[in-house]
FIDOPA-807179 format. One record per residue (C-alpha): residue in three letters; x, z, y. Coordinates in steps of 0.02 Angstrom, whole numbers, plus 50000, padded with zeros to 5 digits. Layout:
FIDOPA-807179
AlaXZY ...
//
This chain:
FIDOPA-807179
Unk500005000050000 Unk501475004550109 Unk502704993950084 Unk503384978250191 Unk504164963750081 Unk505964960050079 Unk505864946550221 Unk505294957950344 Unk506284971950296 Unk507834959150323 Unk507264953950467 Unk506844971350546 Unk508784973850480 Unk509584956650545 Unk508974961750707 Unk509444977450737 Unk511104972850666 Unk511164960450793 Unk510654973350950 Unk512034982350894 Unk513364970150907 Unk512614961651073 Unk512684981951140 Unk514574986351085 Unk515244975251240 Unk514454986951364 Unk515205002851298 Unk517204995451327 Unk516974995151500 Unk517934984951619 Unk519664984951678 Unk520904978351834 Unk521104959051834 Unk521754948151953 Unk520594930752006 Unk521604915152038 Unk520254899552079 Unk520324885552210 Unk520604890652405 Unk520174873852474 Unk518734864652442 Unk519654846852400 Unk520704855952263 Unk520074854652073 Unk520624869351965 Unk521204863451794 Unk521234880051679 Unk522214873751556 Unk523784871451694 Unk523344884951776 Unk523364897851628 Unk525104891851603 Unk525614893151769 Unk524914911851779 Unk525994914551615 Unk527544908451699 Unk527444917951848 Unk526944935151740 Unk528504930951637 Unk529604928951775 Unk529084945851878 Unk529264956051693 Unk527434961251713 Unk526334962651540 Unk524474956151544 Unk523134960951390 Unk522494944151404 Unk522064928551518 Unk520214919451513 Unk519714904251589 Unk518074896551659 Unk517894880251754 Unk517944888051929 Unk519644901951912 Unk520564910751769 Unk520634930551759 Unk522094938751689 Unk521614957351629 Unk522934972651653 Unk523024990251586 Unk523125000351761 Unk522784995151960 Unk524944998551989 Unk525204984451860 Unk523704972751933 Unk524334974952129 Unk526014969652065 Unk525334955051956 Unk524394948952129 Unk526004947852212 Unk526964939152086 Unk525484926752064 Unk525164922452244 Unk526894921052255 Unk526644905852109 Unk525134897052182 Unk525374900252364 Unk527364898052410 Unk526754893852599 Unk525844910452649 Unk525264901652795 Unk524214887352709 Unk523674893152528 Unk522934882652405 Unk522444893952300 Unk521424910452321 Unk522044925652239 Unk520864941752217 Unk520774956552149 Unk519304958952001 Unk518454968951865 Unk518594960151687 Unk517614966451540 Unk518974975651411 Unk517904969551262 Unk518764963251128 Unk519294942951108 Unk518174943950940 Unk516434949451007 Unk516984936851175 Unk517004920651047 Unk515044925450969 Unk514484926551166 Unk514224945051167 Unk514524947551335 Unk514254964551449 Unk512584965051576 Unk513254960151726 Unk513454975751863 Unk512804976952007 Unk513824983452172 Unk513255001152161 Unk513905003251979 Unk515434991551985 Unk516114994252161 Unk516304976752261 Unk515994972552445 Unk514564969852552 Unk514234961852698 Unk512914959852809 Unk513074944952934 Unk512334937753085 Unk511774921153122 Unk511794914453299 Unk510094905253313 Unk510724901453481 Unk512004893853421 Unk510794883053300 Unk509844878053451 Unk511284872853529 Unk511844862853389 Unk510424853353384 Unk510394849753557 Unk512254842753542 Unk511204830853393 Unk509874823453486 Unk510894821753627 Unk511924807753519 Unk510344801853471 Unk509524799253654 Unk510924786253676 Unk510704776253531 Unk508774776453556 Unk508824771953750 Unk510284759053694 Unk508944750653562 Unk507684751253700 Unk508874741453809 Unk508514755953945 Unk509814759154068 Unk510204777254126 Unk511624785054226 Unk512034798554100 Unk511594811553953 Unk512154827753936 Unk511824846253881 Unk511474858454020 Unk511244875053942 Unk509914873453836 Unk509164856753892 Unk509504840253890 Unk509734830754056 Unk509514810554066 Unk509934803354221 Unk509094786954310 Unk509254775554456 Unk507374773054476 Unk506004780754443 Unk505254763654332 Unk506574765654224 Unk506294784154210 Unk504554782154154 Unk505254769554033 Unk506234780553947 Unk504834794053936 Unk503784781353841 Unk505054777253740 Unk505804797653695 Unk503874804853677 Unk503634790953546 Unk505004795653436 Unk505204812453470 Unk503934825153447 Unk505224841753469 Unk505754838653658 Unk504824842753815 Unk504974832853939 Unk504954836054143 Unk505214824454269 Unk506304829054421 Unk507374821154563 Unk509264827054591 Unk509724817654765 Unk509444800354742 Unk509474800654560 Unk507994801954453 Unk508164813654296 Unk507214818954142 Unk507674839354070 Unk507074840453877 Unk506914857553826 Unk506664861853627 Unk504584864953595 Unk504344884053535 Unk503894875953345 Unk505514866653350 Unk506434881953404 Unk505754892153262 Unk505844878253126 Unk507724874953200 Unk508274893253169 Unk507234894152983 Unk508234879552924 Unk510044887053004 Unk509714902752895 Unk509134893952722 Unk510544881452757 Unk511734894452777 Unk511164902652629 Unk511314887552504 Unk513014884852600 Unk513514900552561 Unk512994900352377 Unk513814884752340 Unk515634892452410 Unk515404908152322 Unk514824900952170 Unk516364889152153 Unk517604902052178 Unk516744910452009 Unk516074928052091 Unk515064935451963 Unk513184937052008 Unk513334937152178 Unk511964943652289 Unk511534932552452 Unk510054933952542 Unk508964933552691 Unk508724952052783 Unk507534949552942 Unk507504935153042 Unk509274931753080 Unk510304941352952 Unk510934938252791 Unk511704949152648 Unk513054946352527 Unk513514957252414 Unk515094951052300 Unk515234963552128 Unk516754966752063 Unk517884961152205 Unk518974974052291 Unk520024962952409 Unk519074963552581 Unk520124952452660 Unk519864938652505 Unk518184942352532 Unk518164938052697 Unk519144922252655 Unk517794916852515 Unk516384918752682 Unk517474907752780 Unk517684892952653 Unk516334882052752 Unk516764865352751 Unk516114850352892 Unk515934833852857 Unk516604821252953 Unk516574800652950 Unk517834790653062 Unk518494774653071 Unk520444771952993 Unk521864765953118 Unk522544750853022 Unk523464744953162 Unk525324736553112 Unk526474749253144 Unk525534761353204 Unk525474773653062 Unk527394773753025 Unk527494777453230 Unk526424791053216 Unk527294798253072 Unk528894797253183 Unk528144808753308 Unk527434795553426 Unk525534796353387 Unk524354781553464 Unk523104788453580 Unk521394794353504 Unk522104795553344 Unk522734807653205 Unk523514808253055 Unk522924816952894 Unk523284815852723 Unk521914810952571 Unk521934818652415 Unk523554811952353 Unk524464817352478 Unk524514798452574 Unk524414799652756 Unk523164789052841 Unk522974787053034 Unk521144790853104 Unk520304789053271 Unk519734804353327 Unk518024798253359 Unk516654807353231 Unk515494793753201 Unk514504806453079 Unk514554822753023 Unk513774834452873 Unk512184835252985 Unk511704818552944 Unk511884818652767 Unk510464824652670 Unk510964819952473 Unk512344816452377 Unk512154812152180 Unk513584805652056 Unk513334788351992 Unk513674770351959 Unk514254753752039 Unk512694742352018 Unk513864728252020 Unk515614735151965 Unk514574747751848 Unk516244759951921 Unk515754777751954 Unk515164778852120 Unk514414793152266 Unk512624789852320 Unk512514798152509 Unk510774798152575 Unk510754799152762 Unk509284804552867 Unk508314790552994 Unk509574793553166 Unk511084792953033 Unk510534778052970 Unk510334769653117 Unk512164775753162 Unk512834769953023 Unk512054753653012 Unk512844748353179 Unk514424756553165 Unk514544746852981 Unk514054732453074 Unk515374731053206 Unk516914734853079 Unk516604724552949 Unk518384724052835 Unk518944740052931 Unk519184756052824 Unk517984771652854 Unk518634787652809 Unk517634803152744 Unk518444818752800 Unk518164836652754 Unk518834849852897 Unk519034867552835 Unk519734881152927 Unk520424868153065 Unk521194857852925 Unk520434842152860 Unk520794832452694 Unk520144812652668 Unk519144813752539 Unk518964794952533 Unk519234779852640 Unk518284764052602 Unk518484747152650 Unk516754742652740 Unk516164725052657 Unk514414720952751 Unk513304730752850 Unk512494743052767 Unk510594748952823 Unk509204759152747 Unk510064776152756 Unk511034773852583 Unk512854772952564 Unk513864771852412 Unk515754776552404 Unk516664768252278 Unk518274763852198 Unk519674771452092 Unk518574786952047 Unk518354792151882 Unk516444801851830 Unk517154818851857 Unk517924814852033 Unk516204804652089 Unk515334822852011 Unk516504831552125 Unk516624823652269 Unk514604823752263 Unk514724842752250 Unk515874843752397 Unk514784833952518 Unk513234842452455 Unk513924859152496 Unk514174854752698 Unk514274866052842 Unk513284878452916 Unk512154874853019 Unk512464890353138 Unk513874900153180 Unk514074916253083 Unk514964934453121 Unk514904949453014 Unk514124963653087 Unk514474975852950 Unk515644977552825 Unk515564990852652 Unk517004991552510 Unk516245000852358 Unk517665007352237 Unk517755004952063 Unk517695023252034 Unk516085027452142 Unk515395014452035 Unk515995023651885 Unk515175038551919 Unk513725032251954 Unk513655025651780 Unk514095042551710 Unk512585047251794 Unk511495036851731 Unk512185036551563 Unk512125056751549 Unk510145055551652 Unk509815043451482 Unk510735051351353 Unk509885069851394 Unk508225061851410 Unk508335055351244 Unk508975070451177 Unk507485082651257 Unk506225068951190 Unk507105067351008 Unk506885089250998 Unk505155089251045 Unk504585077350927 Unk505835082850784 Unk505025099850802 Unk502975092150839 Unk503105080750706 Unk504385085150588 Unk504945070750487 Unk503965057150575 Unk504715065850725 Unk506255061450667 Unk505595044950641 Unk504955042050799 Unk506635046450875 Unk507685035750745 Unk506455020150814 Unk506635025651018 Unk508505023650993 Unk508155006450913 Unk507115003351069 Unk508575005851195 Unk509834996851054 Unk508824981051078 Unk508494985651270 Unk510424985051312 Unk510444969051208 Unk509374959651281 Unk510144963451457 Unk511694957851381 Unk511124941051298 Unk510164935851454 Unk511754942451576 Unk510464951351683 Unk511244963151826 Unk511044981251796 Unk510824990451954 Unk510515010551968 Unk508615005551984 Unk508574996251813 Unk509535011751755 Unk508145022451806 Unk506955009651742 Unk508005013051572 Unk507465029751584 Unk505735027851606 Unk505545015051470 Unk506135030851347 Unk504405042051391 Unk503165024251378 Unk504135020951227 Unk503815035951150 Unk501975037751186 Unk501645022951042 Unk502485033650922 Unk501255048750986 Unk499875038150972 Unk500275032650799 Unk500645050950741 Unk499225057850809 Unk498085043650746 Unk498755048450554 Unk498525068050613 Unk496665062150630 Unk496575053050476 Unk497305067850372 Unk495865078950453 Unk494525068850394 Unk495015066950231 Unk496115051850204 Unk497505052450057 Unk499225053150133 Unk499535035350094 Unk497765030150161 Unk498315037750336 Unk499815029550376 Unk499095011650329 Unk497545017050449 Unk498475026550571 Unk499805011050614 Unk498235000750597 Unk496875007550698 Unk498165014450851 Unk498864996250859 Unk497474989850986 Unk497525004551078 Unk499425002051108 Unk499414985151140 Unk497994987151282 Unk499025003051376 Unk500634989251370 Unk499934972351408 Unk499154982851586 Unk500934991151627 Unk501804971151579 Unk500714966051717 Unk501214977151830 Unk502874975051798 Unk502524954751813 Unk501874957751976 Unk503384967852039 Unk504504954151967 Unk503274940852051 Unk503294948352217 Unk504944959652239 Unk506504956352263 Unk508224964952256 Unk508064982952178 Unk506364980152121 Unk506424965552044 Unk507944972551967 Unk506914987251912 Unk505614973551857 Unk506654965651731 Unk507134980551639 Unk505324988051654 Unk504624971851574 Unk505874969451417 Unk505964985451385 Unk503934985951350 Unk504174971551231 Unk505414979951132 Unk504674995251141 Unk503234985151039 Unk504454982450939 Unk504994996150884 Unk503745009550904 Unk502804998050769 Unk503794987950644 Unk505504999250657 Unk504615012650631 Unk503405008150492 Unk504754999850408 Unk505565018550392 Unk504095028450357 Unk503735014050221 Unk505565018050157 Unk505325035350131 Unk503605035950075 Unk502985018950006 Unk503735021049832 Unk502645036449804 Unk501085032349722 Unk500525052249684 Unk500715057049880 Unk500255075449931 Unk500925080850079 Unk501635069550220 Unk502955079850363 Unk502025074750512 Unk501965095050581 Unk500495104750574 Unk498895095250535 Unk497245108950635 Unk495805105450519 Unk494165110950602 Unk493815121950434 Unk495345131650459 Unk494785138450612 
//
């Protein structure tokens, strides 16, 4: 009657098994590593080189490492002590970065888990930390919104000329004046004129007429709905900018987001270097497109010191130096898509750009006027820039898409797409406040938790050891399943364990415990009115089943709506809430009938069952 077949017995057994093993990462803990990934955003890490290049430089400063691992975006060599992993970071930026002044690479101090190689190769990986258990930095930054306004001024300023220029209307001048844009006119036909001609392709500017002397002049000023759409996109630009950076450089489950109307928060885990920190923030690339210099002679005179006006030199990503007019035709603002892909014709991989409708029209007469003249594509970071590539223009090119092409392979088109995706921001930035959380706050705040957990457990495990005797032991054998398969699941799914999800932990041991109560009572009951032992646990597991699963599926929805709707702590707490009810399912009901069918389904003649005291009314 009581008695599950072999399948699900192996089953109940191949997954715990497996909790087990997908737990044992979190209990090694981390240790001091040093982070060596890309510093400019032009520069491809290849792990493979760099590995051995970390190696070499380890070797040659005598310094030991327990181990080096590699991802696409950095490689992390992991050290016994802090002493011995400030002394590898000097012997490796030493390696990647012999000119302090202009480093390719970036160098940081990190946290690496200290699990071993074995349960690495299987994918049993530690959760992920959050900053107020591992110790990181956090930042909370401003974004100029003036500044965005500005920008955009500076934008349709550009694009005033080219539209009046189209419109064959003749003006005396545009320029910025504060927050406005001025256009200046002889007469006041012509001013009307351009009116017409601005209010039907522009919907953002206001316009007023006005007279300065003898010249007529129009003043634009942003409408309140462009303002407020203007400063919406800086932040989410900034944002995605931000994440794309971050996210190359390999920062574990970093935390960037929104806070009010013009702040945003990053919060970096794991990272202990402020000052690298800061570096990652800055690594904001512009785009730029220029025409090429190609001039006879004039790049080997500027390389002898004697640059042409208007010009510059700057090398492309083989080190090649090519002479460019200083003239930005384009920049990042223009661009709205770049996607990987093929040479319709050539069937060579290729970069799709996708401008917007006043970068098209740019482009298309700029493309137009330099027909066999190379265009380069520039990316400026930090006041350096890098050619990314520098086409030969064939025929005009209209419609808004551009492809760049030629000796590219797939993974340099995916790149270079990545790198023009990732742009600029689209407002100026300052950091308003800065935190460094240490590794060993973090640590104790773990200890917390962990010892808030372990005693909870502990006072639940006595009370029902001594209210329920065996099935009390039971009960508490099956909760610790519960927070095996708990931790696991954080760990498969890499979630981010913060102290709220810790305290969610917690809570998930008293709801998990009330199934067992449930079920316990519910055999209590049965015993009272009569049942045979074996009778009441078949009806007791049976009968409290819906009654369980109603009291879960309303607290999952709760914590579906905090997950929904939250965000940061809470939907930190969220996660944790909501997988630890479905393994609390789990194992309040098949772990636990499984071992109560152990101990007692072999006994046909039952008499007694060590569930505590059983009140019959007669006894009274």
């Amino acid at each position: 009657m009581n008695r599950y077949p072999l399948w699900k017995n192996l089953l109940i057994a191949i997954i715990l098994v497996w909790g087990l093993i997908y737990t044992l990462p979190n209990f090694y803990g981390e240790v001091p590593a040093v982070q060596v990934s890309s510093g400019k955003a032009t520069l491809k890490l290849d792990p493979a080189t760099t590995m051995k290049r970390v190696e070499e430089g380890l070797a040659a400063a005598g310094i030991q490492h327990d181990g080096l691992f590699a991802d696409l975006s950095s490689v992390r060599a992991r050290f016994r002590d802090t002493d011995t992993q400030l002394k590898a970071k000097d012997a490796i930026e030493k390696t990647f970065n012999p000119n302090a002044a202009d480093p390719s690479y970036v160098v940081a101090l990190n946290l690496l888990s200290a699990s071993p190689q074995w349960l690495t190769n299987i994918g049993a990986l530690p959760m992920y930390l959050g900053l107020d258990l591992r110790g990181g930095v956090h930042f909370l930054l401003q974004v100029d919104m003036k500044g965005a306004v500005t920008k955009r001024l500076d934008s349709i300023t550009g694009d005033l000329r080219t539209l009046l220029r189209d419109k064959s209307v003749r003006h005396a001048g545009i320029s910025r004046e504060g927050q406005s844009v001025v256009i200046r006119f002889r007469d006041a036909e012509t001013q009307q004129k351009a009116r017409s001609a601005i209010m039907a392709s522009n919907n953002d500017l206001q316009l007023i007429e006005g007279q300065d002397g003898a010249d007529f002049k129009l003043t634009g000023t942003l409408t309140q709905l462009a303002q407020k759409t203007i400063q919406e996109f800086a932040i989410k630009q900034n944002i995605t900018t931000l994440h794309n950076r971050i996210n190359e450089l390999g920062v574990a489950e970093p935390v960037i987001q929104q806070q009010g109307l013009d702040r945003i928060v990053v919060q970096l885990p794991g990272v202990q270097d402020v000052a690298k920190a800061k570096d990652i923030l800055g690594r904001t690339a512009t785009l730029e497109v220029r025409l090429v210099d190609d001039s006879p002679g004039a790049l080997e005179a500027a390389m002898g010191g004697a640059t042409p006006p208007g010009t510059e030199v700057y090398n492309d990503r083989e080190g090649r130096a090519l002479l460019v007019k200083k003239q930005v035709i384009l920049t990042g603002e223009r661009l709205t898509d770049a996607q990987p892909g093929f040479d319709g014709q050539t069937q060579e991989p290729a970069v799709h750009l996708t401008l917007d409708s006043a970068g098209a029209r740019i482009f298309k007469d700029v493309t137009r006027e330099n027909i066999n003249k190379r265009m380069a594509i520039l990316l400026i970071e930090k006041g350096k820039g890098e050619v990314v590539t520098a086409p030969v223009i064939r025929s005009e090119i209209g419609g808004g898409r551009v492809q760049i092409s030629g000796r590219m392979t797939s993974e340099e088109a995916t790149d270079t797409a990545l790198l023009l995706r990732a742009g600029s921001l689209a407002a100026p930035m300052e950091i308003i406040e800065e935190r460094t959380i240490g590794p060993s706050l973090g640590a104790e705040n773990i200890e917390k938790g962990f010892k808030s957990t372990l005693w909870g457990f502990v006072a639940i495990a006595i009370f029902m050891c001594g209210y329920y005797a065996l099935f009390g032991l039971i009960s508490s054998i099956a909760l610790a399943a519960n927070l095996l398969l708990l931790v696991a699941l954080l760990s498969l799914l890499q979630a981010t364990l913060t102290l709220p999800g810790i305290a969610a932990i917690a809570l998930t041991l008293g709801m998990a415990i009330d199934a067992n109560v449930l079920i316990n009572e519910r055999i209590r009951e049965e015993l009272r009115n009569g049942s045979s032992p074996q009778a009441a646990i078949s009806a007791g597991y049976d009968r409290a089943f819906d009654t369980i699963l109603d009291s879960n599926v309303t607290t999952l929805i709760a914590g579906i709506a905090l997950l929904v709707f939250g965000s940061g702590p809470v939907r930190g707490f969220a996660v944790v809430h909501c997988l630890g009810i479905l393994t609390s399912m789990f194992s309040a009901i098949l772990v636990s009938r499984g071992l109560v069918n152990l101990v007692y389904g072999k006994q046909r003649k039952l008499e007694k069952l060590a569930i505590g005291q059983v009140w019959r009314p007669d006894s009274q």
